[in-house]
DOVODO-201883 format. One record per residue (C-alpha): residue number from 1; x, y, z. Coordinates in nm, 4 decimals, padded with zeros to 6 digits. Example, Ala and Ser with C-alpha at 12.3 -4.5 7.8 and 13.67 -1.06 7.14 Angstrom:
% DOVODO-201883
1	01.2300	-00.4500	00.7800 $
2	01.3670	-00.1060	00.7140 $
END
This chain:
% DOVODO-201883
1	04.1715	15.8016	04.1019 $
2	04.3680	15.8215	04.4156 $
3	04.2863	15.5115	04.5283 $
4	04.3984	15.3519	04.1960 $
5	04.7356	15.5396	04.1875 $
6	04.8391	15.4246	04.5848 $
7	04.6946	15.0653	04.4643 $
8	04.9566	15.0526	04.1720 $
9	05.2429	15.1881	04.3748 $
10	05.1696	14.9451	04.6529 $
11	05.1765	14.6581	04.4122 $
12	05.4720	14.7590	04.2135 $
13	05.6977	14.8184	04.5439 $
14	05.8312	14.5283	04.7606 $
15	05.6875	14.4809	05.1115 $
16	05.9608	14.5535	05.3978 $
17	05.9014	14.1564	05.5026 $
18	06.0234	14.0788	05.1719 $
19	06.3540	14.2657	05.2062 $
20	06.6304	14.1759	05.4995 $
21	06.4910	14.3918	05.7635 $
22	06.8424	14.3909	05.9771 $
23	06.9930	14.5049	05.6785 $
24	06.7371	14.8381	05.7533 $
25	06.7949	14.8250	06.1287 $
26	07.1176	14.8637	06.0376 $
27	07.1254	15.1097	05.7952 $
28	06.8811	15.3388	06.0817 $
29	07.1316	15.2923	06.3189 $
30	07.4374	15.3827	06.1834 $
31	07.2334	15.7182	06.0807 $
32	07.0749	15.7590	06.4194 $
33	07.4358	15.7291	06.5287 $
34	07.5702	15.9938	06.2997 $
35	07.3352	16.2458	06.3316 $
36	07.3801	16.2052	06.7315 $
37	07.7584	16.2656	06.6805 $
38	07.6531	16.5812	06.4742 $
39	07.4749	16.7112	06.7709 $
40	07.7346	16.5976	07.0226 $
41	07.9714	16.8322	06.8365 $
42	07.7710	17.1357	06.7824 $
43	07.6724	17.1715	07.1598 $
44	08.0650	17.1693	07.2083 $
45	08.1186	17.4158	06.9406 $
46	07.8271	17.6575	07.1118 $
47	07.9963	17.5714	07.4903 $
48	08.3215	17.7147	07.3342 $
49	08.1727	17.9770	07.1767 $
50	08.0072	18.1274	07.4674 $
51	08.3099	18.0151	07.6908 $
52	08.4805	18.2618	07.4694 $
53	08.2513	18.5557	07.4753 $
54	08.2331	18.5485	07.8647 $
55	08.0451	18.2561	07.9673 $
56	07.6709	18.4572	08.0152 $
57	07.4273	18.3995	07.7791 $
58	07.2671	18.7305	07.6518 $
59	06.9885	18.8353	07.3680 $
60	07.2949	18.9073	07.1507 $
61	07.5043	18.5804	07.1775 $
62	07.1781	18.4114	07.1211 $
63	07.1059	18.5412	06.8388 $
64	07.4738	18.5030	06.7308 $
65	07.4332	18.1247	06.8196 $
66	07.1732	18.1102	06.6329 $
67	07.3426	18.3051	06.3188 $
68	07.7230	18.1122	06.3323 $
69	07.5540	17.7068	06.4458 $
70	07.1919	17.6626	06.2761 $
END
């Protein structure tokens, strides 16, 4: 039965060499570059945060970090 059902989904979807593959380079890319900024940003937020609560990191601003950023 399985083998039926992934048989009829492959046929019924287009292959990626039938679509515009820079169009999905593209499209991973700009993503990729987004979610980098995302990170970029939160390890700034954290450096300020624990910048602001004296610079050491301790059990208790970990788990703070971990409350306030994730």
């Amino acid at each position: 039965m399985l083998a039926v059902l992934s048989h009829t989904l492959s046929a019924s979807t287009p292959s990626v060499s039938e679509s515009e593959p820079g169009f999905f380079a593209l499209v991973s890319r700009i993503v990729q570059a987004v979610h980098a900024e995302r990170m970029r940003r939160r390890d700034e937020q954290i450096g300020v945060f624990i910048e602001a609560r004296g610079g050491r990191i301790t059990d208790d601003l970990e788990r703070k970090i971990g409350s306030f950023f994730c």
